[in-house]
N, C-alpha and C positions, 0 to 999 in steps of 0.2 A: 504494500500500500504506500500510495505518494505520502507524503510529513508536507502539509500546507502550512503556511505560514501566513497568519492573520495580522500581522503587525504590518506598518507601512508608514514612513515619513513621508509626506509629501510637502513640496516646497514649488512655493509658487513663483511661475513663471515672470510676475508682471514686478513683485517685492523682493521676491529671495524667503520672505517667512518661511519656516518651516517647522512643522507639526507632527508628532506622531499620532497615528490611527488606527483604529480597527478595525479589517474589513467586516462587512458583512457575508457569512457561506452561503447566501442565498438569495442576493440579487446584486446590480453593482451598482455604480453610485455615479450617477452622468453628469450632477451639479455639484457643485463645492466651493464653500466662499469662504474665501482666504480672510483670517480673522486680523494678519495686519494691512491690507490697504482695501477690504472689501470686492478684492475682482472676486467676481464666477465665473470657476475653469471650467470649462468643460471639456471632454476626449479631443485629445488631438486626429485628424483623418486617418482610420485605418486603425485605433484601439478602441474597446468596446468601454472604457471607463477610465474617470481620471485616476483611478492609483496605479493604472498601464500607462498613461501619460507623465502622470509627473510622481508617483509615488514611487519607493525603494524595491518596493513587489508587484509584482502583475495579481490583479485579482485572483479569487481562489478555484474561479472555473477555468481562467488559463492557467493555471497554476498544476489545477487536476489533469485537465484534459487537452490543452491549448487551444481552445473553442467558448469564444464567448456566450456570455448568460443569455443573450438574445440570439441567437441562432434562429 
């Protein structure tokens, strides 16, 4: 069995902030506002969520299968 890894810093494109967070195993997270200048990131083209975009980990369904939640 794959060891998923639910932990994830993401740091934002527009400030540099950066945060650690916990994915959710059961859906991903397409919005997220950066708690120091307020942007909302969203998936860069071609990942299915921002912790594929800007966070340390790929979500936990590319993580499992390499196949995002929305399939």
């Amino acid at each position: 069995m794959i060891s998923v890894v639910l932990d994830s810093i993401i740091t934002c494109p527009v400030c540099g902030h950066r945060k650690a967070e916990t994915m959710p195993t059961n859906a991903c997270v397409w919005f997220y506002e950066c708690e120091g200048c307020k942007a909302v990131l969203k998936p860069k083209s071609g990942d299915c969520c921002v912790h594929c975009s800007y966070g340390t980990n790929r979500c936990p369904p590319m993580q499992r299968s390499g196949s995002c939640c929305v399939d």
